[in-house]
N, C-alpha and C positions, 0 to 999 in steps of 0.2 A: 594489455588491457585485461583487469576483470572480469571475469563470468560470475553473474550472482544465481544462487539458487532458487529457486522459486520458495518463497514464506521468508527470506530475506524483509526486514525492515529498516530503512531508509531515509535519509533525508535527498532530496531533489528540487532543481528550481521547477516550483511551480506549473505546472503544464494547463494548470485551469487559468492562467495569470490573476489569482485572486490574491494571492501574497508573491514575495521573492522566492519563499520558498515551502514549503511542506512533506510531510513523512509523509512516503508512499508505501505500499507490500509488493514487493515484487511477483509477480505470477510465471513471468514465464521471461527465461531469458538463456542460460546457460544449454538450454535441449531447444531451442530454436536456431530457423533460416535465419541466416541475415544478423546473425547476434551481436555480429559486430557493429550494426548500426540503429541496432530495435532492439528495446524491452519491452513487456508491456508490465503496465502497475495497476496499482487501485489505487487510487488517494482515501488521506485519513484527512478527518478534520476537526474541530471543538464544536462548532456549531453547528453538523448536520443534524443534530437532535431536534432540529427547527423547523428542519426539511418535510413535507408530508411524504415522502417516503420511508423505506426502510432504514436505519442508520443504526445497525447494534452498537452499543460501547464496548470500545477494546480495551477489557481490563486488566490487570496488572498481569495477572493468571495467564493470560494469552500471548505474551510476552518474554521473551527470554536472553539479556545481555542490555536491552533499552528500556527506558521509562520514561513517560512525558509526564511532564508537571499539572497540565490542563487534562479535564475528562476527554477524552478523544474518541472518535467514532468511527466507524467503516464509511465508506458513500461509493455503494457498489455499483451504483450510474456512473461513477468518474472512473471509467477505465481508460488508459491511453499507451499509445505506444511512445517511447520517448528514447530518444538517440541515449546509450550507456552513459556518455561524458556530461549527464544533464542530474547524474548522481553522483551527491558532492560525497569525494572521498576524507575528506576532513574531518566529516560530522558523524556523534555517534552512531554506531550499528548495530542490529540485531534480529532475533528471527522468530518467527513464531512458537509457539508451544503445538502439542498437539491437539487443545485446546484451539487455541488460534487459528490453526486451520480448521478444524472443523465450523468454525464459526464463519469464517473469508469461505469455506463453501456451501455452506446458509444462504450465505448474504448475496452470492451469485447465482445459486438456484432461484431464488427469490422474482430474478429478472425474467423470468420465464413464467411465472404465475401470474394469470389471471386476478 
């Protein structure tokens, strides 16, 4: 099995069941307990710009090996842990910029502000 690094970009089924499937960022998977059966991610999506939350756009810049077609966005409420095999290895891959992380750790400080 796989160990992905954390700023890894993904496709995986769905853990919010709102599609079959969605890009997720990997946060932490390859320097964790239990990695053999836990990742945890952040889900991306098109429409959390809708959301009254936080949702930066993750722009092309931030980006590096992947591109989505649609504006896509962070939704840094949607963390979860999800079994490795729930990350489809078929579908494009790719990882952040150092851009992009700086930004995925914005978007999670953010959950701590007032």
């Amino acid at each position: 099995m796989s160990k992905y690094p954390a700023g890894t970009v993904a496709w995986a089924f769905d853990p919010t069941d709102a599609h079959d499937e969605r890009p997720v960022i990997i946060l932490s998977h390859e320097n964790r307990p239990f990695s053999s059966v836990e990742c945890t991610v952040m889900c991306l999506g098109t429409g959390a710009k809708n959301y009254d939350h936080y949702a930066p756009e993750l722009e092309n810049e931030c980006l590096s090996g992947i591109s989505f077609a649609s504006t896509t966005y962070l939704m840094p409420w949607a963390l979860y842990t999800i079994p490795p095999g729930a990350i489809q290895t078929g579908k494009a891959r790719g990882e952040l910029t150092e851009k992009g992380e700086r930004l995925v750790k914005k978007a999670l400080i953010t959950l701590f502000s007032v």
